[in-house]
C-alpha positions as CSV (number, residue, x, y, z in Angstrom):
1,X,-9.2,44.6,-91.5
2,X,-5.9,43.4,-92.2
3,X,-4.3,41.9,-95.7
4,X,-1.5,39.4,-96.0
5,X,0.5,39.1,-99.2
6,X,2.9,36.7,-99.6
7,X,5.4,36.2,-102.0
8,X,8.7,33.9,-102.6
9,X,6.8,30.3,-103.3
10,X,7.5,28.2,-106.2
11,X,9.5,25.6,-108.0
12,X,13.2,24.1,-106.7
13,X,15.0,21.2,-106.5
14,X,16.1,19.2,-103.1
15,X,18.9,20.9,-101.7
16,X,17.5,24.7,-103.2
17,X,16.7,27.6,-101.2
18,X,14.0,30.0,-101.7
19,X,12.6,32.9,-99.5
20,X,9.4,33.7,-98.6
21,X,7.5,37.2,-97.7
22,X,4.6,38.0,-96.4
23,X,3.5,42.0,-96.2
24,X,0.4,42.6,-93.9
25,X,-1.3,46.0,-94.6
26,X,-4.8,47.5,-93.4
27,X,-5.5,48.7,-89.8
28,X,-2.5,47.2,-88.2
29,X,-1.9,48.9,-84.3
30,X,0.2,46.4,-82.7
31,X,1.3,43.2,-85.0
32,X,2.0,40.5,-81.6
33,X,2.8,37.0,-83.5
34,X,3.8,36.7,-87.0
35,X,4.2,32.9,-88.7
36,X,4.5,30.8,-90.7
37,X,2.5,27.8,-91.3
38,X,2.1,24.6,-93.9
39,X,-0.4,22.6,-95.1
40,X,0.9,19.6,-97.5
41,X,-1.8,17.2,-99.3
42,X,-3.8,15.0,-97.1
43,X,-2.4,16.5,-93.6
44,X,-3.0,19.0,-91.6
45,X,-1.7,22.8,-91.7
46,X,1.2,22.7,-89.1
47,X,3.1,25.3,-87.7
48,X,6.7,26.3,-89.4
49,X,8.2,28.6,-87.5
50,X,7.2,31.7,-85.5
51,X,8.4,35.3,-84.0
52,X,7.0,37.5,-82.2
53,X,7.3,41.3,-81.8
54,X,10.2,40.8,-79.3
55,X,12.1,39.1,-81.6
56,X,11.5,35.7,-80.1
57,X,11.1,32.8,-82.4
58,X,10.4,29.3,-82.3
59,X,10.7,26.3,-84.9
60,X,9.2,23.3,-86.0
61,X,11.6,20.4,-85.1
62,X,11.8,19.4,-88.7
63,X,13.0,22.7,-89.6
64,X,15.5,23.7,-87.3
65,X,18.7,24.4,-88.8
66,X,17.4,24.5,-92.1
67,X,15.0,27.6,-91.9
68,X,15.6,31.2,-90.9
69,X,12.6,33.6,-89.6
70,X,12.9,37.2,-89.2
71,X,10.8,40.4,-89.4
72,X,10.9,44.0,-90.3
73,X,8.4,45.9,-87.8
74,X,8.8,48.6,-89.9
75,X,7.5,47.3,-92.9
76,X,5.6,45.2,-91.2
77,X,6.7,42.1,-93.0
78,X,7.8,38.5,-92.1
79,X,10.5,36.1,-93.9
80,X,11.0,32.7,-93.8
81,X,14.5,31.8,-95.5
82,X,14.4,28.0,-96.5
83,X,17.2,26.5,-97.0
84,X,18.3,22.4,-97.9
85,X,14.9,22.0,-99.1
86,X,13.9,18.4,-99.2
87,X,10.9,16.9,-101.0
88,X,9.0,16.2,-97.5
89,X,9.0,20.5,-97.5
90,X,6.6,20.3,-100.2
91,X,3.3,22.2,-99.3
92,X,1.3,25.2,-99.2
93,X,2.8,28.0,-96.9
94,X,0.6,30.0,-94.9
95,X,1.6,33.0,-93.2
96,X,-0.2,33.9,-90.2
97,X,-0.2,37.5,-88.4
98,X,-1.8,37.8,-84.2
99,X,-3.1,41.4,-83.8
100,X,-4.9,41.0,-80.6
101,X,-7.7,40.2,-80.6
102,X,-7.9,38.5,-84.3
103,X,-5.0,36.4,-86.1
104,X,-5.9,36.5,-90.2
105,X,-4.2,34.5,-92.2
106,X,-2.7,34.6,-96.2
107,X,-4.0,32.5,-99.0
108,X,-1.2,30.4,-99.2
109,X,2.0,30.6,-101.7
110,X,2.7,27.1,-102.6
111,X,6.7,25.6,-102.4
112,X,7.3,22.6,-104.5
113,X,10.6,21.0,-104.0
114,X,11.7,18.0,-106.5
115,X,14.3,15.7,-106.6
């Protein structure tokens, strides 16, 4: 079984930055995919951004140039810096963590950006 904490969520205005973690702990062998994902009222969870143990990531159009994702394998721990946060960022992030053959997910740490 594997546990997700995430951290970083909360309160800023358009234009802010904030930084989110997310520490996965447990029985962790090989940690493939690590993500972020979002989930705003009324739509569905959609991917952010995403990296995988290569280093390899991949963004979300919306996103791209605004958002960083990067990951200590060591710690076993995922970022996702957010930068020039507009209202239309606001939503529940969810980090999401592949260890073949099961992905688990966190409970969510929500961002609220106002204007």
């Amino acid at each position: 079984q594997v546990t997700l904490v995430e951290s970083g969520g909360g309160l800023v205005q358009t234009g802010g930055s904030l930084r989110l973690s997310c520490a996965a702990s447990g029985s962790i062998f090989s940690i493939n995919f690590m993500g972020w994902y979002r989930q705003a009222p009324g739509k569905q969870r959609e991917l952010v951004a995403g990296i995988t143990s290569g280093g390899n990531t991949n963004y979300a159009a919306f996103v791209k140039g605004r958002f960083i994702i990067s990951r200590d394998n060591a710690k076993n721990t995922v970022y996702l810096q957010m930068n020039s946060l507009k209202s239309e960022d606001t939503a529940v992030y969810y980090c999401n963590v592949y260890t073949p053959p099961v992905a688990y997910w966190g409970k969510g740490t929500l961002v609220t950006v106002s204007s």
